[in-house]
VOPAGU-2260 file (C-alpha; in pm, 1 decimal, decimal comma):
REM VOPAGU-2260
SITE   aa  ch    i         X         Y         Z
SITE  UNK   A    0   -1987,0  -10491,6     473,4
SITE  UNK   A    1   -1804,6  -10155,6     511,5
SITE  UNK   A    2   -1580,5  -10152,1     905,8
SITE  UNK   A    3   -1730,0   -9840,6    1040,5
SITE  UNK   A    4   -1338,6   -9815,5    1183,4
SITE  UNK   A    5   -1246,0   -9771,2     856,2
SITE  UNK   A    6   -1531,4   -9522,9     708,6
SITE  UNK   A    7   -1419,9   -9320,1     995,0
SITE  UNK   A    8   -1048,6   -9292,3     925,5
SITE  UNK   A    9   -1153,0   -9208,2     593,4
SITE  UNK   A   10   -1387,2   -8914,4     715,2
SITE  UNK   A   11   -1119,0   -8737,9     949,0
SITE  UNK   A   12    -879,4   -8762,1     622,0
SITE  UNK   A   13   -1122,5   -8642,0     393,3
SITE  UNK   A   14   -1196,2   -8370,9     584,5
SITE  UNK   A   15    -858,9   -8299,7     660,3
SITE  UNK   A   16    -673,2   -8401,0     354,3
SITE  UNK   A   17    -418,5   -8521,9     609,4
SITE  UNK   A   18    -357,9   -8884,4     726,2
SITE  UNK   A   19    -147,3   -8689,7    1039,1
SITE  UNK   A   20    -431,8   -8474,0    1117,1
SITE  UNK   A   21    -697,9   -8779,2    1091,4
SITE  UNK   A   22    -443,9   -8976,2    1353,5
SITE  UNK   A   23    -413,4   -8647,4    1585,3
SITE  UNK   A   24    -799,4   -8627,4    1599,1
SITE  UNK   A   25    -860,5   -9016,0    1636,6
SITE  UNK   A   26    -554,3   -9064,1    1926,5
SITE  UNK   A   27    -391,0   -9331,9    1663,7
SITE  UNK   A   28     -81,0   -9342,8    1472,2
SITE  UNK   A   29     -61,2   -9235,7    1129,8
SITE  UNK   A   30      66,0   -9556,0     958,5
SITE  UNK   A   31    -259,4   -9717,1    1143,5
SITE  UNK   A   32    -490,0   -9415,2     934,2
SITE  UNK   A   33    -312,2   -9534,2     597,0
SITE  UNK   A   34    -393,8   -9922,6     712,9
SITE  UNK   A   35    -736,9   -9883,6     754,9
SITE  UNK   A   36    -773,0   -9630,2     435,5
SITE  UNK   A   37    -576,7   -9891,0     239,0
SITE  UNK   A   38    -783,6  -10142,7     371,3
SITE  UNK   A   39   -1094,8   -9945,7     284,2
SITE  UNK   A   40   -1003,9   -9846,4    -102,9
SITE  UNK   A   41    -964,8  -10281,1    -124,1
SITE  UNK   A   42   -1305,4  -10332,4      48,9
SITE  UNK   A   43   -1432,4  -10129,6    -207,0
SITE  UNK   A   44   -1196,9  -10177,0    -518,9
SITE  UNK   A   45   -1164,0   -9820,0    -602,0
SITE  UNK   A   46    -871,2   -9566,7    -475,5
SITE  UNK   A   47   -1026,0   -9230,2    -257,9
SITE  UNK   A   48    -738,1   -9046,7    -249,7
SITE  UNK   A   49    -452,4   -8913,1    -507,8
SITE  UNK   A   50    -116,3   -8912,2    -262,9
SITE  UNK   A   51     166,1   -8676,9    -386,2
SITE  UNK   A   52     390,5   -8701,8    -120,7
SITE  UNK   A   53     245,8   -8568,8     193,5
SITE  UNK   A   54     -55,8   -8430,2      -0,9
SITE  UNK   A   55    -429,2   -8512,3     -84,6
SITE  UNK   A   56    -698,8   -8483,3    -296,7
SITE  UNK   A   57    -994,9   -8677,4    -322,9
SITE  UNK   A   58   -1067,0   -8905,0    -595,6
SITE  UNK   A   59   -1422,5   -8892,0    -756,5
SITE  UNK   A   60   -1465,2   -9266,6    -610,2
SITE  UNK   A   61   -1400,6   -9034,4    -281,6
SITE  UNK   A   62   -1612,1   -8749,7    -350,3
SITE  UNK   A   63   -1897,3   -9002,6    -420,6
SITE  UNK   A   64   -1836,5   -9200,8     -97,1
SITE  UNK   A   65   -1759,7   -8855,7     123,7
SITE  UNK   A   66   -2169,7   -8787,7     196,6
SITE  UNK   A   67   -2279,7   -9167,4     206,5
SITE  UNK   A   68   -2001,6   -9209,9     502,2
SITE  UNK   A   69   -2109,8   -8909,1     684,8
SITE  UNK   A   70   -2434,0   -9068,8     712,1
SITE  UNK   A   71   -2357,3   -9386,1     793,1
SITE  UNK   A   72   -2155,3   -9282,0    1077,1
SITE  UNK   A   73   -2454,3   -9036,1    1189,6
SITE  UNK   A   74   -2707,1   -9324,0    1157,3
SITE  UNK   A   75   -2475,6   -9585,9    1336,5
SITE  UNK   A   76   -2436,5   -9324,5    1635,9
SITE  UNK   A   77   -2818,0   -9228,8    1607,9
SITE  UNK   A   78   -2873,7   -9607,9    1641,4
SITE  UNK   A   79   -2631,9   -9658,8    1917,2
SITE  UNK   A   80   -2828,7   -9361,1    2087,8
SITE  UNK   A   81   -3190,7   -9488,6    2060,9
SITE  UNK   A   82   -3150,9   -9870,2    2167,0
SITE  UNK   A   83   -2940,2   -9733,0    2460,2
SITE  UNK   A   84   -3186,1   -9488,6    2587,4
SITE  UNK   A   85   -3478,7   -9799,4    2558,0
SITE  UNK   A   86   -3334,7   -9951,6    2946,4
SITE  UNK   A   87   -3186,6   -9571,7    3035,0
SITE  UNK   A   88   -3310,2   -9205,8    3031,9
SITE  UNK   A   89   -3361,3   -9007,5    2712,2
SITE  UNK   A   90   -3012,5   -8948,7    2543,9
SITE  UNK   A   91   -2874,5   -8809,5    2196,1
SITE  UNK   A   92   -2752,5   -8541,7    2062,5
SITE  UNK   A   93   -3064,8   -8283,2    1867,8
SITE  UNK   A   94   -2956,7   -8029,5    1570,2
SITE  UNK   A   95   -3182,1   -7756,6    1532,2
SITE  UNK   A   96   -3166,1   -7495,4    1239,0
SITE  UNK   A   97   -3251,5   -7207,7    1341,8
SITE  UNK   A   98   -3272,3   -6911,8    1098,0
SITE  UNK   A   99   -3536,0   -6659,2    1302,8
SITE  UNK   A  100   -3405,6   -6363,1    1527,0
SITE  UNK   A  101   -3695,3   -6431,4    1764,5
SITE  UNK   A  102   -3581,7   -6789,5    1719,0
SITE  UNK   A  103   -3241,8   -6729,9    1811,7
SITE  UNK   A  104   -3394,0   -6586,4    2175,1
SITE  UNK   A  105   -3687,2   -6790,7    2297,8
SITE  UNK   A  106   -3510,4   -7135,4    2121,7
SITE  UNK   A  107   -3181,0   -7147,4    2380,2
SITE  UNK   A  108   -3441,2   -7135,0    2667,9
SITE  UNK   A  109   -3616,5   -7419,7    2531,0
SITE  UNK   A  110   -3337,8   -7624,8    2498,2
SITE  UNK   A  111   -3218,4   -7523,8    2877,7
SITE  UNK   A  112   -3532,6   -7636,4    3016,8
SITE  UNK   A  113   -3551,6   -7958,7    2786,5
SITE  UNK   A  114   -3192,4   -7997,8    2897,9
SITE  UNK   A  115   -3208,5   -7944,6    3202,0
SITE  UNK   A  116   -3491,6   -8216,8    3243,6
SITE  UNK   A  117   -3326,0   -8446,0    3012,1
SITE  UNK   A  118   -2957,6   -8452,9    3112,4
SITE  UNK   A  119   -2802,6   -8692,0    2869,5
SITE  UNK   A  120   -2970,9   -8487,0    2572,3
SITE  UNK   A  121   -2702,3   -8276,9    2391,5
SITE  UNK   A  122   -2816,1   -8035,4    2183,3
SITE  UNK   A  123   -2688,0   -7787,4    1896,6
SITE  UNK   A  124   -2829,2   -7478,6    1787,1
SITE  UNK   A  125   -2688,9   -7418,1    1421,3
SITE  UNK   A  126   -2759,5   -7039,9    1322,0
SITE  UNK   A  127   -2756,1   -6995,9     955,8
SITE  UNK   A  128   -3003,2   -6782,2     707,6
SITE  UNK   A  129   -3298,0   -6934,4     560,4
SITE  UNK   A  130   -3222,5   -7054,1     244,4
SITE  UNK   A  131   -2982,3   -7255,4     444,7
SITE  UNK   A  132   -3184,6   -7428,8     712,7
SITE  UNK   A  133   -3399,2   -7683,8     458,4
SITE  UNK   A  134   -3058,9   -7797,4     294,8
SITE  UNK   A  135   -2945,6   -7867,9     604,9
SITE  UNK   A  136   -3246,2   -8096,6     693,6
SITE  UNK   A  137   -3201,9   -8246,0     327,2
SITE  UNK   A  138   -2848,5   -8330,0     396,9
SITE  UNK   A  139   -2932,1   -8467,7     747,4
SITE  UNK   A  140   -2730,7   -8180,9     909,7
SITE  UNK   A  141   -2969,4   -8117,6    1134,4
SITE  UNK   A  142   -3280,8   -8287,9    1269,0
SITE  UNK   A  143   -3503,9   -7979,5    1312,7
SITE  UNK   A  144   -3546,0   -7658,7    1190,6
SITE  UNK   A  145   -3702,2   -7287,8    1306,7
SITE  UNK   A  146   -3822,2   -7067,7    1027,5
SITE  UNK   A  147   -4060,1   -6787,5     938,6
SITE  UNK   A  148   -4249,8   -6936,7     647,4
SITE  UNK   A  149   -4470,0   -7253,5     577,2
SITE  UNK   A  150   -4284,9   -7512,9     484,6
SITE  UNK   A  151   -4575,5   -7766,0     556,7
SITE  UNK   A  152   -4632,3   -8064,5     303,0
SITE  UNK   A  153   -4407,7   -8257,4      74,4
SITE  UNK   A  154   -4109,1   -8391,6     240,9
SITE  UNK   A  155   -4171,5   -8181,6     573,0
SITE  UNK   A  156   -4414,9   -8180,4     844,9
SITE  UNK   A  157   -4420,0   -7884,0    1082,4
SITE  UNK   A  158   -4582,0   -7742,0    1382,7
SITE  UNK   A  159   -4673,4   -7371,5    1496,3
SITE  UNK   A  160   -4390,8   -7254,9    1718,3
SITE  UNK   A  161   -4529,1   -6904,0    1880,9
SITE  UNK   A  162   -4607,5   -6611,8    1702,6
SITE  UNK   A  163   -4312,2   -6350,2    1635,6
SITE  UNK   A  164   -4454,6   -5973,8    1679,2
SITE  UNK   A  165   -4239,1   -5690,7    1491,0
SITE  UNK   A  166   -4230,2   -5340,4    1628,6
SITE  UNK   A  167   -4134,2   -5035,2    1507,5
SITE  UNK   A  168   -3858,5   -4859,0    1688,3
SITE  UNK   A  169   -3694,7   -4494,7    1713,4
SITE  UNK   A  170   -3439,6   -4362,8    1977,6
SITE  UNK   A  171   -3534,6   -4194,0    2305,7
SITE  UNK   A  172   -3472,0   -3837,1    2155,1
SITE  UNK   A  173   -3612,4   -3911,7    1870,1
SITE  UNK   A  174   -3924,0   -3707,1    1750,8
SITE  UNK   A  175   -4156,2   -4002,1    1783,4
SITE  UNK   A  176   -4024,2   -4104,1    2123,1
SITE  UNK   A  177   -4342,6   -3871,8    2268,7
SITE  UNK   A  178   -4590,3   -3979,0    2030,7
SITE  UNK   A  179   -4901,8   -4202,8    2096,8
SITE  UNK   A  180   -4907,1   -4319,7    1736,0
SITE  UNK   A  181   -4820,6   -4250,5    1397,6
SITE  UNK   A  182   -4987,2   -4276,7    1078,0
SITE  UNK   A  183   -4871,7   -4444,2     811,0
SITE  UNK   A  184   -4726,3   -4163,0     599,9
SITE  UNK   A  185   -4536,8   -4015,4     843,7
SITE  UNK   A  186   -4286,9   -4322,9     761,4
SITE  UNK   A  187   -4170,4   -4194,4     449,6
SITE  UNK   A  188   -4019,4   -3897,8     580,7
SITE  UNK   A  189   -3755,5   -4066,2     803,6
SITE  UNK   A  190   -3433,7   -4259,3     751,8
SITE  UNK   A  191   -3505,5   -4609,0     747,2
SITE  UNK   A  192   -3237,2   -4904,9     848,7
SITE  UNK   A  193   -3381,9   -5259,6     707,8
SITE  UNK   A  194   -3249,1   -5595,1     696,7
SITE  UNK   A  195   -3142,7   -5815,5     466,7
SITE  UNK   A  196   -3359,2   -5936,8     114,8
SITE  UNK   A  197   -3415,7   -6308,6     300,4
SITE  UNK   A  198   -3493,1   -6192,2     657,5
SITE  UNK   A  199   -3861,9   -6287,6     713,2
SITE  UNK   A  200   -3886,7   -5929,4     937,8
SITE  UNK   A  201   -3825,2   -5771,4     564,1
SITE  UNK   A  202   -4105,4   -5990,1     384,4
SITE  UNK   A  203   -4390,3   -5916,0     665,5
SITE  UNK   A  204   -4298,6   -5561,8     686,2
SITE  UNK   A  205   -4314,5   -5543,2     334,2
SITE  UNK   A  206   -4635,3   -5714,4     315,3
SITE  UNK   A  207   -4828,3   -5508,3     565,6
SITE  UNK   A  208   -4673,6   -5182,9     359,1
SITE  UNK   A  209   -4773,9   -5325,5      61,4
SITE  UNK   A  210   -5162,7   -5361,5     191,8
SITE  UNK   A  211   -5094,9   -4945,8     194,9
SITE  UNK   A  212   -4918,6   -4943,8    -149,8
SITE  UNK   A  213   -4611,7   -4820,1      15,7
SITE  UNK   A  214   -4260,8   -4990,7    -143,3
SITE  UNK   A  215   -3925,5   -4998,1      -9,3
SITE  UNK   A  216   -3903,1   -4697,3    -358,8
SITE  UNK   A  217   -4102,1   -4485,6    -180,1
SITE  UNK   A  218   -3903,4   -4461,1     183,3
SITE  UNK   A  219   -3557,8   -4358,2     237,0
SITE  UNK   A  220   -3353,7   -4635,5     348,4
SITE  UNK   A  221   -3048,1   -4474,9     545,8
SITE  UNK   A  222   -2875,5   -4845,0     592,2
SITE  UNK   A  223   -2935,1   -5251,8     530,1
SITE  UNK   A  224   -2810,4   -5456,5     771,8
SITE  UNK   A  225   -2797,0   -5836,0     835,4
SITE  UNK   A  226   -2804,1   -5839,5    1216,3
SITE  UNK   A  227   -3139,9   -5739,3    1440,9
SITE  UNK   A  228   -2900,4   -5613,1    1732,7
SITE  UNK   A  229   -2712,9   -5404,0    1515,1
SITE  UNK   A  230   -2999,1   -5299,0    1347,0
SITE  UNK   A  231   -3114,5   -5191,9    1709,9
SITE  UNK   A  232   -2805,8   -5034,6    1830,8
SITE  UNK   A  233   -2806,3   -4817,2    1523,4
SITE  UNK   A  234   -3152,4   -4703,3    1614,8
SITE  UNK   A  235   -3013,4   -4645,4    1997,2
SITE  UNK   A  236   -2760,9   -4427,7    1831,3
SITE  UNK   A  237   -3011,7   -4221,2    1640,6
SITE  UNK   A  238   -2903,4   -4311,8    1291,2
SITE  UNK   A  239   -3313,3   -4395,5    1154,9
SITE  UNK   A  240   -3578,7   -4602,7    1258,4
SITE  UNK   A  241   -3671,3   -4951,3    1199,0
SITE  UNK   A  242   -3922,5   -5259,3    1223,7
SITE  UNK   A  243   -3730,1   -5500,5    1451,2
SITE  UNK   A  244   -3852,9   -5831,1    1645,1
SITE  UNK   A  245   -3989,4   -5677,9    1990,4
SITE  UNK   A  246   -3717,3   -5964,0    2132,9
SITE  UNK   A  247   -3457,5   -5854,8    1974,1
SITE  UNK   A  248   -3523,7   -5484,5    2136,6
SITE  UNK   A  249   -3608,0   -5577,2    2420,2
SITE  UNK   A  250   -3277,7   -5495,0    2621,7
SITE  UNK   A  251   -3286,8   -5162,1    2461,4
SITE  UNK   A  252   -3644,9   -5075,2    2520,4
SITE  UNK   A  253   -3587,7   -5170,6    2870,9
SITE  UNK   A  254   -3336,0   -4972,5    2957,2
SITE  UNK   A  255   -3481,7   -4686,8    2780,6
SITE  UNK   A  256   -3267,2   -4608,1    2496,7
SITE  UNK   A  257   -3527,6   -4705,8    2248,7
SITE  UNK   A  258   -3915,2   -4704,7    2229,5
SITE  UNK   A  259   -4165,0   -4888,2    2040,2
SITE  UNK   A  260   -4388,2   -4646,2    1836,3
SITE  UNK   A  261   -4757,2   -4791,3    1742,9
SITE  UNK   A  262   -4844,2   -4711,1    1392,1
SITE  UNK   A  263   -5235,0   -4661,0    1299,0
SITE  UNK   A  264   -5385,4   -4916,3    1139,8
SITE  UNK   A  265   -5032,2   -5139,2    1111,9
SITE  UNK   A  266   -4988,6   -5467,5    1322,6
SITE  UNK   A  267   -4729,5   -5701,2    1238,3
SITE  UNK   A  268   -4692,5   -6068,3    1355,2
SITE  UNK   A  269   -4607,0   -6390,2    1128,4
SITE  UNK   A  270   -4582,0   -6757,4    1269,6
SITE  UNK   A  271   -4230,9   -6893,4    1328,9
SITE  UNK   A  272   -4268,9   -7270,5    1264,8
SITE  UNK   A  273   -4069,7   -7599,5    1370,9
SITE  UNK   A  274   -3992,5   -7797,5    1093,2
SITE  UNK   A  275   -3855,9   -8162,0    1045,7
SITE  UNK   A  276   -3853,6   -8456,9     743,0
SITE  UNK   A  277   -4151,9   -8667,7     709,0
SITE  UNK   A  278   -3880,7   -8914,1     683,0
SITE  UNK   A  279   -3690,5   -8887,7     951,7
SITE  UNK   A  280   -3408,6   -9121,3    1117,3
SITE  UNK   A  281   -3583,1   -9239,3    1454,7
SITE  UNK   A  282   -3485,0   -9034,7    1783,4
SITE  UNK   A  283   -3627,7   -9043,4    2103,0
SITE  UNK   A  284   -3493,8   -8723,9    2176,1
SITE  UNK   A  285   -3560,9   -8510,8    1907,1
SITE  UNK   A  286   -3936,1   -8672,6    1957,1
SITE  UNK   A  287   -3940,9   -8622,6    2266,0
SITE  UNK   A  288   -3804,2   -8271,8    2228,0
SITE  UNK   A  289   -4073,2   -8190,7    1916,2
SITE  UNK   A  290   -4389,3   -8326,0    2134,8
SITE  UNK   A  291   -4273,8   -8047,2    2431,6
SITE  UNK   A  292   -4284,7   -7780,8    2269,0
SITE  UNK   A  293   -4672,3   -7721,5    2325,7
SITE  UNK   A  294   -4640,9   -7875,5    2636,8
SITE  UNK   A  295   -4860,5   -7665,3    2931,6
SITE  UNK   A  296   -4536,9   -7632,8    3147,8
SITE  UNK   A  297   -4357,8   -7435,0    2886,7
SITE  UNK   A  298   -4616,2   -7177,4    2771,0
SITE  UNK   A  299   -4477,9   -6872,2    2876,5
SITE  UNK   A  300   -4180,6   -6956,5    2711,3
SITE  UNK   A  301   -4415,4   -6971,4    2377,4
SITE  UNK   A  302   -4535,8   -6634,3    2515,2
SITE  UNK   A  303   -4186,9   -6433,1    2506,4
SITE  UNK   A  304   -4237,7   -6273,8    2229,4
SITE  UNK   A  305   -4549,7   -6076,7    2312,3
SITE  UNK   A  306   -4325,8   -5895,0    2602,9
């Protein structure tokens, strides 16, 4: 049977490739790091590290062990977690994946309230892209995920989150600022800013255009950019125009440095989904987080969007 003591020595050295660093971050001495590494490498009859002197490198018996010991540990704290909070209040720690502008706004006021009412719940919020977010699930780096596509079926199960609504924006003295609407191919005679291939703003904007057989060819993109408040602040500063998440321009439209121009006939919104394994590691917590999202109390959270 593998000492968890053990496994974990060898994770803070693995990760470090330091048996001084592993000691610093587990408060023990370093000969007591090469005991229970030593002790390990016999339990198991193979050798996990080539020493040189003071350096490292894994082994391939470490390599192989490296992701089966980060899950162990995970799954013996996940354990610890769930039979404690049977006789107390909800406790763990939730990992959510979040990969959605809009996400990245409404999601941290979730967690606040679910926080807030759950005080022994710690919870993460992991930005990344997303062709990132499902990898992470995979590899059990997080426990839930928030992205703009359905990723229903097969080894996930997911829930409707809220509906995301994209807007198009132009600066205060811009022409448009005045206008009631615009038609369609008025928006090939402006510079455009856009973001990134993956963003899912990109792919519904795109979409919608399509339905008009206008391509990204046939508008003049002044600027990509990977970031929905930069994307806005270049807007602000009168650079171009640009479909944006009406959260993430919000604080501009408010004070009055941008405004949201209607477009005839055009009216974006896409579902932003919560996403988790069908075989996941049992947590009250992220349960009991998953089951409130829909909750009655926290509606016009799920309603942020449309402001």
């Amino acid at each position: 049977m593998l000492d968890p003591t053990k496994l974990q020595a060898f994770l803070f050295a693995a990760q470090s490739l330091s048996f001084s660093e592993a000691a610093r971050h587990l408060n023990l001495s370093q000969p007591t790091i090469s005991h229970h590494i030593k002790g390990l490498e016999q339990d198991l009859g193979v050798e996990l590290f080539h020493r040189s002197g003071s350096k490292l490198k894994l082994t391939e018996a470490g390599h192989l062990l490296l992701p089966w010991a980060r899950r162990i540990m995970h799954e013996s704290v996940e354990v610890q977690q769930m039979l404690g909070s049977l006789h107390e209040r909800i406790a763990g720690h939730i990992r959510i994946a979040c990969s959605t502008t809009t996400g990245k706004y409404i999601l941290p006021q979730f967690a606040g309230r679910f926080r807030a009412q759950h005080p022994n719940v710690q919870i993460s919020i992991l930005a990344c892209t997303q062709v990132n977010v499902i990898p992470r699930l995979l590899r059990e780096e997080a426990d839930l995920g928030v992205v703009s596509y359905d990723a229903c079926g097969g080894e996930f199960e997911c829930q409707d989150f809220f509906a995301d609504h994209i807007i198009l924006i132009a600066a205060r003295e811009h022409p448009w600022a005045s206008r009631d609407c615009i038609d369609l191919s008025e928006l090939l005679d402006v510079p455009f800013i856009v973001r990134e291939e993956t963003a899912g703003t990109r792919r519904v904007m795109l979409a919608e255009l399509g339905k008009h057989d206008i391509t990204l060819d046939d508008m003049n993109i002044f600027l990509e950019v990977g970031n929905a408040e930069a994307i806005v602040k270049m807007v602000e500063l009168n650079f171009g125009v640009s479909f944006v998440s009406r959260s993430a321009a919000s604080w501009a439209i408010n004070n009055g440095t941008v405004v949201e121009v209607p477009v005839h006939g055009v009216d974006l919104r896409y579902q932003i989904y919560m996403i988790r394994p069908e075989m996941y590691s049992a947590n009250r917590a992220v349960e009991a987080f998953w089951a409130s999202v829909h909750d009655p109390v926290n509606i016009d959270l799920l309603r942020l969007s449309e402001r």
